[in-house]
Legacy VTK file of the C-alpha trace (Angstrom):
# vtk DataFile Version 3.0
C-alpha trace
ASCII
DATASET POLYDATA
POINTS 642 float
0.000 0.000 0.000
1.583 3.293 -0.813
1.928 6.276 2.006
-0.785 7.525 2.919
-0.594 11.358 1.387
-2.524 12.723 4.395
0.559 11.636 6.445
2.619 12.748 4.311
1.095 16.204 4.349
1.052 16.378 8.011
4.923 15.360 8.179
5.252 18.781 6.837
3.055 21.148 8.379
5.002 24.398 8.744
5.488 24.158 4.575
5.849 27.383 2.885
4.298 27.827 -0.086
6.847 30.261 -1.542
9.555 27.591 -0.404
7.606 24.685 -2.320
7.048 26.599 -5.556
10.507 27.742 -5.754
11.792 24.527 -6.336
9.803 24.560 -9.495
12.897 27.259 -11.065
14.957 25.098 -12.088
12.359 23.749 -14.756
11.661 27.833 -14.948
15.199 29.152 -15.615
15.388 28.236 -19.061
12.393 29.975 -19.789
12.537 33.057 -17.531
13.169 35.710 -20.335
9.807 35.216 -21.577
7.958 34.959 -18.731
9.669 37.744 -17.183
8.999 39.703 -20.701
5.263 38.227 -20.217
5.086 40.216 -16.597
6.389 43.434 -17.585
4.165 43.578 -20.710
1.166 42.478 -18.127
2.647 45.449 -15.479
2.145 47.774 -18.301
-1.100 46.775 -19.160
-2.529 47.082 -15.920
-0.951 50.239 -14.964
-2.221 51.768 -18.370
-5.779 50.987 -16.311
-4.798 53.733 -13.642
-4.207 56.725 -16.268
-7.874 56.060 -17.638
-9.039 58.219 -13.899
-6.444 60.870 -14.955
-7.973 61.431 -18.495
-11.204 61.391 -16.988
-10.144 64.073 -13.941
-9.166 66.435 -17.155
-12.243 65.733 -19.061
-14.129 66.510 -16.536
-12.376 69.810 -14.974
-11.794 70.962 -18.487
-13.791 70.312 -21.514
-16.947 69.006 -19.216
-16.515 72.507 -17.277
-15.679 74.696 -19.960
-18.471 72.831 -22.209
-15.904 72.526 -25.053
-17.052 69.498 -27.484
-13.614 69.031 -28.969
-11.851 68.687 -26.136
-14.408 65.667 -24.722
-13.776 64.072 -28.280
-10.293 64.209 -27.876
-10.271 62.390 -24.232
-12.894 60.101 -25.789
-9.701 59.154 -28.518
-6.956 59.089 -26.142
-9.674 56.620 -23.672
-9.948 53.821 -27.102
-6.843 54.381 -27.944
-5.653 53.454 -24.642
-8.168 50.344 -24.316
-6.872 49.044 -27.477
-3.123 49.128 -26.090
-3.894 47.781 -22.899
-6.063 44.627 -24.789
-2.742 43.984 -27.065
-0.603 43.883 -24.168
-2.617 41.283 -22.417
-2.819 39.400 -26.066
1.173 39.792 -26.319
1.591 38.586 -22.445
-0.613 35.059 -23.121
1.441 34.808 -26.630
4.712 35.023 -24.566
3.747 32.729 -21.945
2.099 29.938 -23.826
4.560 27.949 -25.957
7.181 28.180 -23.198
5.053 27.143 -20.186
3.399 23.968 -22.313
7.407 23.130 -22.593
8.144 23.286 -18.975
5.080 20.988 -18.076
6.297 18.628 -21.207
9.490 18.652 -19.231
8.370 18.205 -15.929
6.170 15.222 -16.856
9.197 13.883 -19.179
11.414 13.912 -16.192
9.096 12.265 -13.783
7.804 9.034 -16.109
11.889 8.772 -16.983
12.442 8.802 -12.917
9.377 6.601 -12.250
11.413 3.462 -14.422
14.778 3.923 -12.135
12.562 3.986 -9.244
13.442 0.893 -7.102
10.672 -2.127 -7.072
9.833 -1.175 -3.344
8.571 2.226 -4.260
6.259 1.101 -6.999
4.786 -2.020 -4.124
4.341 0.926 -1.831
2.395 3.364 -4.436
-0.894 3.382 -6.211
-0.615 3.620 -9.544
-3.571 6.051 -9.265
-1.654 8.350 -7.216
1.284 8.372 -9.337
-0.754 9.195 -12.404
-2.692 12.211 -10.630
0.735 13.731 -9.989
1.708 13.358 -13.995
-1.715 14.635 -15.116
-3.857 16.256 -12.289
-0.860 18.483 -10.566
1.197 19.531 -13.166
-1.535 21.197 -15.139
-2.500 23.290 -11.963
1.473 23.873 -11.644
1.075 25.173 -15.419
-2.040 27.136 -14.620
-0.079 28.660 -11.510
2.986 29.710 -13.787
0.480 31.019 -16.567
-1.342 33.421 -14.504
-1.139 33.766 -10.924
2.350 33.695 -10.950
2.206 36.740 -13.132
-0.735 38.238 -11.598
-0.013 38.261 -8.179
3.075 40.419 -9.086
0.715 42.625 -11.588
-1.999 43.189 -9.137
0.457 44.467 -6.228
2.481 46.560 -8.381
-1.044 47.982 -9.822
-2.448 48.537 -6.057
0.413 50.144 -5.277
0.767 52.186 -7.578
-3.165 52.833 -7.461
-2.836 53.605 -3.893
0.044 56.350 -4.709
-2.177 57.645 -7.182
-5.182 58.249 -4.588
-2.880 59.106 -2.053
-1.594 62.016 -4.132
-5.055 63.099 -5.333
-6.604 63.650 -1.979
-4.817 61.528 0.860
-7.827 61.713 3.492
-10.180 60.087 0.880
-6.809 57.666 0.497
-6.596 56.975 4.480
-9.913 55.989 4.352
-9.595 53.457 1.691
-6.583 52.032 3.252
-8.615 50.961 6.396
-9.426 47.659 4.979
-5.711 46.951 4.330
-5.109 45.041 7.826
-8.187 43.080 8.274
-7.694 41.440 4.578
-4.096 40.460 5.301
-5.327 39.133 8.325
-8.140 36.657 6.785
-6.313 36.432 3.864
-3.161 34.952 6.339
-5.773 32.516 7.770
-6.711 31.478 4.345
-3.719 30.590 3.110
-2.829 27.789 6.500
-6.516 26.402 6.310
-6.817 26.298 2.250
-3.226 24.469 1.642
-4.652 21.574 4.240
-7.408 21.310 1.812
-6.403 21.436 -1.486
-3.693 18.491 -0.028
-6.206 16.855 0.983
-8.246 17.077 -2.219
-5.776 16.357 -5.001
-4.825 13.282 -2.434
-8.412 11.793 -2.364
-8.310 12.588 -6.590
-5.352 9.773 -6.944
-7.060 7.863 -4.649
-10.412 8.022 -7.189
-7.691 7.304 -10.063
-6.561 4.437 -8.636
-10.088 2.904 -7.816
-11.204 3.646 -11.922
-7.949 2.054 -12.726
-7.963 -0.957 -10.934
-11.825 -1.518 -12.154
-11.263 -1.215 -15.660
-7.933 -3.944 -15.464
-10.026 -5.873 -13.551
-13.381 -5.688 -14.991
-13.240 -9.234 -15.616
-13.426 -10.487 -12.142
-15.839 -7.399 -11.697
-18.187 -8.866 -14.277
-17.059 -12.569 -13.051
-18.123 -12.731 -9.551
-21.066 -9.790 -10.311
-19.383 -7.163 -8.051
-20.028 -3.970 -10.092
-22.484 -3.071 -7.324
-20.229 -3.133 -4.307
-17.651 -1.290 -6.751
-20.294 1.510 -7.714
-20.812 2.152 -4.265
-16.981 2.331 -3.617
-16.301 5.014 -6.623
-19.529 6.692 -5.079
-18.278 6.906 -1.427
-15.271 8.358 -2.699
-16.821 10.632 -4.901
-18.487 11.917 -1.918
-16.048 12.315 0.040
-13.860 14.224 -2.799
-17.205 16.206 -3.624
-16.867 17.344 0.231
-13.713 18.492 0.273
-14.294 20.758 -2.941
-17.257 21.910 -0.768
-15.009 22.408 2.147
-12.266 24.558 -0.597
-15.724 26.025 -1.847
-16.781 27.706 1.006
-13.255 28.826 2.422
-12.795 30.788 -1.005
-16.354 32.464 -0.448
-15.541 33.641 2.845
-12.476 35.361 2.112
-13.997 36.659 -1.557
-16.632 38.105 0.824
-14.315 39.724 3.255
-11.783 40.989 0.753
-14.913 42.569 -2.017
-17.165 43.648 1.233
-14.489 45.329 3.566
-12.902 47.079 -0.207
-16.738 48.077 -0.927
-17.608 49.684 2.309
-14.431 51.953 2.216
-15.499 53.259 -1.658
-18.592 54.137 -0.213
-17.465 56.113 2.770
-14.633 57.485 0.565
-17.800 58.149 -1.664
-20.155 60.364 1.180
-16.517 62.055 2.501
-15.835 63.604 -0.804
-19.502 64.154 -2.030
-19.185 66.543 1.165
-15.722 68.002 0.380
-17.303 68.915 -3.357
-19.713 70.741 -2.048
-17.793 72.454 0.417
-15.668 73.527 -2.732
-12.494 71.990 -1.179
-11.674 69.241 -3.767
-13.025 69.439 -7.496
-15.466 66.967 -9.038
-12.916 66.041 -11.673
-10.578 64.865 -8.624
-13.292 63.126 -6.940
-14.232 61.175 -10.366
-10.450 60.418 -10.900
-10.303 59.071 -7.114
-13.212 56.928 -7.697
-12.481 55.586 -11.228
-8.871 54.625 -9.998
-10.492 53.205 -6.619
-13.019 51.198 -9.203
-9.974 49.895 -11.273
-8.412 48.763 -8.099
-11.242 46.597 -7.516
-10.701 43.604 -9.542
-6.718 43.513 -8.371
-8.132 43.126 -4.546
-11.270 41.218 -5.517
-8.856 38.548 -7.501
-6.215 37.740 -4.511
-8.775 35.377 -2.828
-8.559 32.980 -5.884
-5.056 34.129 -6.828
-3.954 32.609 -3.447
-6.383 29.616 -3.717
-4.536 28.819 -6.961
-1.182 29.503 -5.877
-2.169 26.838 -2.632
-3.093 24.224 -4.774
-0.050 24.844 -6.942
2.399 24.610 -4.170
0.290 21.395 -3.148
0.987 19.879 -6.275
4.707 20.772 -6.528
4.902 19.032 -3.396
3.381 15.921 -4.630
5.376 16.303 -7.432
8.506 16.195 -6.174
7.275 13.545 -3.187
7.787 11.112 -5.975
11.053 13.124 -7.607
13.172 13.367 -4.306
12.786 9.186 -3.867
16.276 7.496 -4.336
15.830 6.371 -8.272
18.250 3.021 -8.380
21.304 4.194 -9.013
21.290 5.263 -6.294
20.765 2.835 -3.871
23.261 2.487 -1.578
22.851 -1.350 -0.062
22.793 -2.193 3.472
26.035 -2.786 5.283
26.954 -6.213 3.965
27.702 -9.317 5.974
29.901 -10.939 3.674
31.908 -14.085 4.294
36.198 -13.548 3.862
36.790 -12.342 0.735
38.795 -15.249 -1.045
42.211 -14.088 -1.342
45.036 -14.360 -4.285
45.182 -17.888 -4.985
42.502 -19.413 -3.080
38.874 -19.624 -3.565
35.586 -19.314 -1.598
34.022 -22.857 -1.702
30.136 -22.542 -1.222
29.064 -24.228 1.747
27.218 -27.681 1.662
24.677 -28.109 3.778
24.162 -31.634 4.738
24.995 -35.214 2.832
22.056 -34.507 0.092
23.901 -31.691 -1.063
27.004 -32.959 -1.896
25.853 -34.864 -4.715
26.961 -34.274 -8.117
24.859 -33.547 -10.578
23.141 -35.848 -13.066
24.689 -34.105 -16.108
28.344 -32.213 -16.567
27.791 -28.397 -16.710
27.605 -27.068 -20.391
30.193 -24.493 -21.106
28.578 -21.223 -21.700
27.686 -20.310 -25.433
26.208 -16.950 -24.899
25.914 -14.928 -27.698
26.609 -12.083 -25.201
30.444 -11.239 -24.005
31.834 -13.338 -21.301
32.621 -11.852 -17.675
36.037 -11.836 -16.675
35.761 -13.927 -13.500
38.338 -13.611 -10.389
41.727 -15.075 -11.024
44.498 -16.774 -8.364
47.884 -15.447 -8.277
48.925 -17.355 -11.167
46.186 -16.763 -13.509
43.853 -19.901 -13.351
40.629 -18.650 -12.772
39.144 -19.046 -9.316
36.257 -21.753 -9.092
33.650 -19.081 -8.360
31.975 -18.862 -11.662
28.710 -18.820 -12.353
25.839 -17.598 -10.273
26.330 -17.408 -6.267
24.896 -16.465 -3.382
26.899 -15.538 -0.297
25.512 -15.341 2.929
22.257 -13.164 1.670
19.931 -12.072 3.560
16.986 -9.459 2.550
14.049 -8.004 5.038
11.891 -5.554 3.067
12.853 -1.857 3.124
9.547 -0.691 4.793
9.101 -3.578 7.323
9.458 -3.148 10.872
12.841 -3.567 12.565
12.117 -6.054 14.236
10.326 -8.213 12.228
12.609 -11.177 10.684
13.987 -11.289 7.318
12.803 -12.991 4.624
15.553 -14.404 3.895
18.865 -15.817 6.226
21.980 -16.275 5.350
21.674 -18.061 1.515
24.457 -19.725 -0.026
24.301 -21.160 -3.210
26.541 -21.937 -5.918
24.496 -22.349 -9.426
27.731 -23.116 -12.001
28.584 -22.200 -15.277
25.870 -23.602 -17.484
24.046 -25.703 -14.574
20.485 -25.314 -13.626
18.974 -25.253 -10.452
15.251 -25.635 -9.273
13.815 -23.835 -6.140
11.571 -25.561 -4.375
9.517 -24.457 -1.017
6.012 -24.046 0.176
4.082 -20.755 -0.195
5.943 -17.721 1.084
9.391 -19.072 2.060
11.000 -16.548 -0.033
11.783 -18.074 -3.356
10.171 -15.656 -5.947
12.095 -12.846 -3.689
15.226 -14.422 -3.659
15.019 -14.731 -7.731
14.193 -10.992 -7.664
17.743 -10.304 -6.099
19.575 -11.238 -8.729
18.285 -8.798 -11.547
18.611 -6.231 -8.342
14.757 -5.620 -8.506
15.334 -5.576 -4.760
18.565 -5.227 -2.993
20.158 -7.153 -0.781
20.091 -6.565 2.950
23.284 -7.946 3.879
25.436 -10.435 2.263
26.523 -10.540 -1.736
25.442 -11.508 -4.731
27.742 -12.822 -7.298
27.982 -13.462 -11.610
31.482 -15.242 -12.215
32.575 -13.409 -9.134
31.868 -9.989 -10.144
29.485 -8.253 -7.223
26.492 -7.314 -9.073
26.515 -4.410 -7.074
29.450 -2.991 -8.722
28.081 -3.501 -11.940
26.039 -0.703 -13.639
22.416 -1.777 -14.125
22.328 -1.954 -17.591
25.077 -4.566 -18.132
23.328 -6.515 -15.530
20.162 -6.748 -16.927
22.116 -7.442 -20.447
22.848 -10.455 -18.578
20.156 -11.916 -16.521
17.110 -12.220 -18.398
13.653 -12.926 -16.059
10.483 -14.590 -16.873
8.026 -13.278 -14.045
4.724 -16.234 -12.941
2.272 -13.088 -13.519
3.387 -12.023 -17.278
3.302 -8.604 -18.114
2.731 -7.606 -21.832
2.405 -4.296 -23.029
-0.307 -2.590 -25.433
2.290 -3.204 -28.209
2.590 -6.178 -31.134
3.497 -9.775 -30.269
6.794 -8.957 -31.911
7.472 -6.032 -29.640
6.655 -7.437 -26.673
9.127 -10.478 -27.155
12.005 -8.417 -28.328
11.986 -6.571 -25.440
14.086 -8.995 -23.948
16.897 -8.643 -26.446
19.148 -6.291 -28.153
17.867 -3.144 -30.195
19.694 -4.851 -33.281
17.307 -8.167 -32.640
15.109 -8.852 -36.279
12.936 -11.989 -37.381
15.086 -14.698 -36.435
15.741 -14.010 -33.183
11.709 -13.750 -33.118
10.993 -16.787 -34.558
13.510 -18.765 -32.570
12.079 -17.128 -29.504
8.347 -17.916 -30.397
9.803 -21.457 -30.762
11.437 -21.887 -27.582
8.552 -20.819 -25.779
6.077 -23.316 -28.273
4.265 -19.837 -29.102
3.243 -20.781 -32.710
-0.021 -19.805 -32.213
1.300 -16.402 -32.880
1.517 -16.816 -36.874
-2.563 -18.258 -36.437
-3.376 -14.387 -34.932
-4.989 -11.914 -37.351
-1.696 -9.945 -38.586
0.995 -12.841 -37.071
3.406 -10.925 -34.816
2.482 -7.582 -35.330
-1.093 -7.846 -34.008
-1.945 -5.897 -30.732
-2.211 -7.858 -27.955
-3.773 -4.927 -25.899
-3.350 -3.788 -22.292
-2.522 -6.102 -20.050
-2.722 -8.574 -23.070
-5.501 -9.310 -21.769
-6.708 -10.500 -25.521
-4.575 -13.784 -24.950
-4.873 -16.699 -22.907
-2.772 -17.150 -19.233
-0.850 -19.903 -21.362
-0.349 -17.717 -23.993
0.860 -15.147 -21.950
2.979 -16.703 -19.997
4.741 -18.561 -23.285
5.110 -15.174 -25.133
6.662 -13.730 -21.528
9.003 -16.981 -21.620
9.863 -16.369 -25.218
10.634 -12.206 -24.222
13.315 -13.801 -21.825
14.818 -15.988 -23.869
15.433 -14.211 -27.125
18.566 -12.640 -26.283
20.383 -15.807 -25.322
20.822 -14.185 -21.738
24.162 -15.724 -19.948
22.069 -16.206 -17.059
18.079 -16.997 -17.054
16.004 -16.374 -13.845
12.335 -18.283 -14.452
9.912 -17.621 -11.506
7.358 -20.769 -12.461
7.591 -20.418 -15.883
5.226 -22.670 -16.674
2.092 -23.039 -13.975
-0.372 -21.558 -16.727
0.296 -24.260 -19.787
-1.715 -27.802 -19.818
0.275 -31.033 -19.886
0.494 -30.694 -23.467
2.070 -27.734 -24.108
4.263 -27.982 -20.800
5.585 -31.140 -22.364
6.631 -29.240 -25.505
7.655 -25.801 -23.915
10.210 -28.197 -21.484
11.952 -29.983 -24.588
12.667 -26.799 -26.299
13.760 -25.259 -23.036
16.195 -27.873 -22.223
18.417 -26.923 -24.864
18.321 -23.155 -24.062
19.044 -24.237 -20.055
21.896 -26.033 -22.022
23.474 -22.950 -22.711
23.129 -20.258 -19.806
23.172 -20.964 -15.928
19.600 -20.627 -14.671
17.735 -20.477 -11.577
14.289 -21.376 -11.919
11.309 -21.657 -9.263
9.317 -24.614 -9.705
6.276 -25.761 -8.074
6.168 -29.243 -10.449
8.129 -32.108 -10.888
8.247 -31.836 -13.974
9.563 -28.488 -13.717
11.910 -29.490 -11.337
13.326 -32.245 -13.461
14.695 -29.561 -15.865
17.196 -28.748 -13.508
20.607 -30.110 -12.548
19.927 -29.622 -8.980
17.354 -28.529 -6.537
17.321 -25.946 -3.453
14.938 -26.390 -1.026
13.895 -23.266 0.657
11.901 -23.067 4.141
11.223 -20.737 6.536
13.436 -18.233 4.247
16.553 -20.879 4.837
18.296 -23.082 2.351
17.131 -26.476 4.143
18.532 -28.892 1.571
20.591 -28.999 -2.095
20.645 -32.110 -4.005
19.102 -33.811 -7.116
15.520 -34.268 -7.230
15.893 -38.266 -6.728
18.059 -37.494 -3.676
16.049 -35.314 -1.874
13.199 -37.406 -2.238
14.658 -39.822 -0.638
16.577 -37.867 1.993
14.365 -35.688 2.976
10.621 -35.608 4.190
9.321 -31.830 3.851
10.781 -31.747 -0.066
8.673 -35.338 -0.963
5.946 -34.110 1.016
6.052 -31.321 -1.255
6.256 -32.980 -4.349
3.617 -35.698 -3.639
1.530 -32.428 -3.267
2.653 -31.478 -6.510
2.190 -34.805 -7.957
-1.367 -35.255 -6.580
-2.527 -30.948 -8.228
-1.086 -31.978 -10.858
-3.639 -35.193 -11.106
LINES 1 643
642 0 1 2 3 4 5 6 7 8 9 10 11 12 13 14 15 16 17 18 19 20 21 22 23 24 25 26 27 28 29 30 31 32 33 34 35 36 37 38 39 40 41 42 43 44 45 46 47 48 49 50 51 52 53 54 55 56 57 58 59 60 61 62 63 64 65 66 67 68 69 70 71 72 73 74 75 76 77 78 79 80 81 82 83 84 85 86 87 88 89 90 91 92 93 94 95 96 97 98 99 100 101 102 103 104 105 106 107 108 109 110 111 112 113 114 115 116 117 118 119 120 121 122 123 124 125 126 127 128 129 130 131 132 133 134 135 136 137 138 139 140 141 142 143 144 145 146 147 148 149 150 151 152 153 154 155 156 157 158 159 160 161 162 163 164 165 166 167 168 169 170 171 172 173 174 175 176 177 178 179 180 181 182 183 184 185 186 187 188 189 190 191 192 193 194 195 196 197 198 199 200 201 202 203 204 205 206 207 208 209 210 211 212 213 214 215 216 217 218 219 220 221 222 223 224 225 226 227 228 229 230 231 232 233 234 235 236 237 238 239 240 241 242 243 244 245 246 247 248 249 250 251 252 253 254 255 256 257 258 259 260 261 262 263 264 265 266 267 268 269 270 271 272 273 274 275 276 277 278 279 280 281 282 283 284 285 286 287 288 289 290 291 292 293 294 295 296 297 298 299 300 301 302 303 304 305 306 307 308 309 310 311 312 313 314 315 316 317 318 319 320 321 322 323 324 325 326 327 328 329 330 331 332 333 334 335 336 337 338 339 340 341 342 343 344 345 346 347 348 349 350 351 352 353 354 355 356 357 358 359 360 361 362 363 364 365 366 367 368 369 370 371 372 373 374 375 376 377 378 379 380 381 382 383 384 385 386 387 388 389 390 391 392 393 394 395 396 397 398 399 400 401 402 403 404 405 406 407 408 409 410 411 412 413 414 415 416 417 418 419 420 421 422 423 424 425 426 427 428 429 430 431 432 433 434 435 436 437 438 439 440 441 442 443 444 445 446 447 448 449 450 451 452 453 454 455 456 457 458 459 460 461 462 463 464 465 466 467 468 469 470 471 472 473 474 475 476 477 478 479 480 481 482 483 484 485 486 487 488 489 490 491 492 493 494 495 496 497 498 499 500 501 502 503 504 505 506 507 508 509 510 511 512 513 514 515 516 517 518 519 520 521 522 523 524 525 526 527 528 529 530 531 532 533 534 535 536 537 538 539 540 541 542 543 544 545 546 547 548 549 550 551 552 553 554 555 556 557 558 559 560 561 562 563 564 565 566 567 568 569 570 571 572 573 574 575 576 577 578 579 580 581 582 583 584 585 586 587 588 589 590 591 592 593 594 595 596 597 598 599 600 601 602 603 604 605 606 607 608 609 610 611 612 613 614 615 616 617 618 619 620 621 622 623 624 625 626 627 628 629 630 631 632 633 634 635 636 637 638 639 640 641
């Protein structure tokens, strides 16, 4: 289950908003020019508002008083001509804003879907996918909206009070004192605002992933929906937490109508005393009717730069919400960077000795039934340790040394998984893991790709510390066949030669499709290249899980990691898939989890895995005669599979 985003609000509540959108510059920088540009043209505009009250004052004094015609034409000119440059200033501001803003969300979302793949596998068992995808939709287009206008407003609107203010101020400063009044009581509430409405719009844009998630999950699995007729009892879950989102927008709702009704009542109150107070000083003759229209008209103007703050903060709230959510996901440690646990590693073997694995007990120190297979790989060998005299140490092949792994997110002081696993799988040797139902053997198989890392302990390919090896040569080398097969909305072809190299064409294909006994492929309606569609859900489980077998096979990987590669084929088909795949085992060292004899059978040698331990090594026929809990197991087997 992922973090709850509540808690992770609340881990932070003295946030700053200012501090939270800043970190959005560095996706800004590159753009600042324009959007700086894009303010001053918008400062202009809006100041040009404040010298319509001027033109009026002289209208009014002058060609109004002195009832000259010409002169009220010309103000009349100067007042369109004006209007016209203030509406292409706007035009020019949302011209120089547009293209480069649309880039900087582009670049925002590019950078979090290419972090989201280096993200370890832990994160992604701790997230909702929901979440995740409200953060690449939902947020950034309120960060855009932020950057597009109240970014630039906010600015606008306080340089145009100000220098509205000045204006009255100069005019006729009682008339200006008494429009000021307000000034303290709106920072106040709009203070309180700002602390209750961030809480809010977290909480909001939280319960919207949470929404995502539920519409995602029901659409991948509308089959069981349909199956086991639960699209009632799913309604009513999408409904409950429509609810609750539709109270929370309630809740934001009615905080942005109390402070719009503070912020336009308080503002309206003052024009109208400022109204009565120079009414009075017209008539007494001490201010002229021209000044007290000017005061007005620029008091008016200044009306929709207050009136907007209320939503101008709400905006900026939910923007600095988002940034936050945004970079929730950024800031976690991608997997290059993962640092492993301090490792409890057995002596490093030194120049000219080696590191025997250890045997534990008389069934495993039985040979195997066949002679490894030298390694044929199409891919380039690892240079393995050598001695002091430059033999090559007997360490080759895939080994584990003294691993053991505890999930990152469990409690301290619950037990590992897995302790203390040593196993030596050699050069071009097999080997089956057996156990019952959560001792740890699809988790181990996860180590070795690194789609987990170790706890303590190492992990070694022809003695090289995968560790110290950079990802991508890795997973050039270890090629994994998952029991829940993943395709992609992509052709058949695609989805196999994702397992090999970006030079890979038709005969690797082919040869793949045939390893994995996935002829069916040429019966679909355009062969390879038909969509399979999310999920790929249009195909079979067997089908699925042959075209998932065939992905990991097609590059010829040095070393093949099969989590129960073949629980979804009938006897058939298993029979066929298991001849081909005996000649690829031939030629890589594997470690496959197996669940069937026959599956097990495939392999040189078997590991039996309980209570997260390695209880027993040893051929199949051995351990079923030398140990109980491995032929209780496989009488099990032997009886599901009758």
């Amino acid at each position: 289950m992922p973090t709850p985003p509540d808690a992770a609000a609340q881990d932070h509540p003295d946030r700053s908003t200012v501090r939270s959108l800043l970190r959005l510059w560095p996706y800004v920088r590159p753009v600042r020019a324009r959007l700086f540009g894009a303010a001053f043209v918008a400062v202009v505009a809006s100041c040009m508002a404040l010298v319509f009250p001027l033109i009026l004052k002289w209208m009014v004094d002058g060609p109004v008083a002195g009832h000259d015609p010409a002169g009220v034409w010309l103000g009349a000119l100067f007042l369109l001509l004006l209007g016209i440059a203030e509406a292409g200033l706007f035009g020019l501001r949302r011209w120089l804003v547009a293209r480069p803003l649309a880039g900087v969300e582009a670049a925002m979302r590019a950078d979090l879907y290419r972090h989201l793949q280096r993200l370890p596998v832990a994160f992604h068992d701790r997230w909702a996918s929901g979440q995740l995808l409200s953060r690449g939709t939902t947020d950034l287009m309120l960060v855009r909206m932020f950057l597009a206008f109240p970014l630039t407003f906010l600015l606008v609107n306080a340089v145009t009070i100000s220098a509205g203010i000045a204006i009255m101020l100069a005019q006729e400063w009682t008339l200006g004192l008494v429009l000021l009044a307000p000034a303290v009581p709106v920072m106040i509430v709009c203070w309180l605002f700002e602390r209750r409405y961030s809480e809010v719009a977290r909480r909001a844009q939280d319960q919207v992933g949470d929404l995502t998630t539920v519409v995602e999950e029901s659409v991948l699995g509308i089959r069981i929906i349909k199956g086991f007729g639960r699209h009632r009892s799913q309604a009513r879950a999408f409904r409950d937490l429509s609810r609750t989102l539709r109270g929370t927008e309630l809740v934001k709702a009615r905080l942005l109508a109390s402070i719009w009704a503070v912020i336009v009542t308080l503002p309206e109150f003052a024009i109208g005393a400022a109204l009565v107070l120079g009414t009075v000083q017209v008539a007494d003759g001490h201010l002229s009717a021209g000044t007290l229209v000017a005061f007005l008209s620029t008091a008016l103007a200044l009306r929709w730069p207050v009136d907007s703050i209320g939503f101008l903060l709400a905006m900026s709230q939910e923007a600095a919400t988002a940034t936050e959510r945004y970079f929730e996901v950024m800031d976690a440690t991608p997997e290059s960077a993962v640092v492993p646990g301090p490792a409890r590693e057995p002596a490093p073997a030194r120049s000219g000795t080696s590191a025997p694995a250890q045997e534990p007990g008389p069934a495993t120190t039985a040979t195997t039934d066949r002679e490894p297979v030298p390694v044929t790989s199409a891919a380039a060998p690892l240079a393995g340790p050598v001695s002091a005299t430059g033999a090559p140490e007997a360490d080759g092949g895939l080994r584990f040394h003294g691993v053991e792994f505890r999930y990152p997110d469990a409690p301290a002081d619950t037990p590992p998984v897995l302790v203390h696993i040593d196993l030596h799988i050699r050069p071009g040797e097999s080997m089956a893991l057996v156990g019952a139902t959560g001792t740890g053997k699809t988790t181990l198989t996860a180590l070795v790709p690194r789609l987990h890392e170790v706890t303590s302990g190492r992990i070694t390919l022809d003695g090289r510390d995968i560790t110290g090896m950079p990802r991508e040569e890795l997973r050039e080398l270890v090629a994994v066949a998952f029991e829940e097969p993943t395709l992609f909305s992509a052709t058949v072809g695609e989805n196999v030669l994702m397992g090999a190299a970006e030079t890979a064409g038709r005969a690797e294909l082919d040869r793949a499709l045939a390893v994995a006994q996935a002829d069916f492929t040429h019966a679909l309606p355009q062969g390879t290249a038909t969509q399979v569609g999310e999920q790929g859900l249009s195909l079979s489980g067997g089908q699925r899980q042959r075209l998932a077998l065939a992905r990991a096979v097609v590059g010829r990987p040095r070393f093949l990691v099969l989590d129960d590669p073949l629980s979804a084929l009938d006897v058939h088909t298993e029979a066929a898939v298991e001849a081909a795949l005996r000649r690829v085992l031939a030629e890589t060292t594997a470690l496959i989890v197996a669940h069937r004899p026959s599956t097990v059978l495939l392999a040189d040698r078997v590991a039996l895995l309980s209570g997260g331990r390695v209880a027993a090594v040893g051929t199949h026929h051995e351990l079923l005669r030398t140990h109980a809990e491995y032929a209780h197991l496989m009488s099990g087997a032997e009886e599901d599979g009758r």
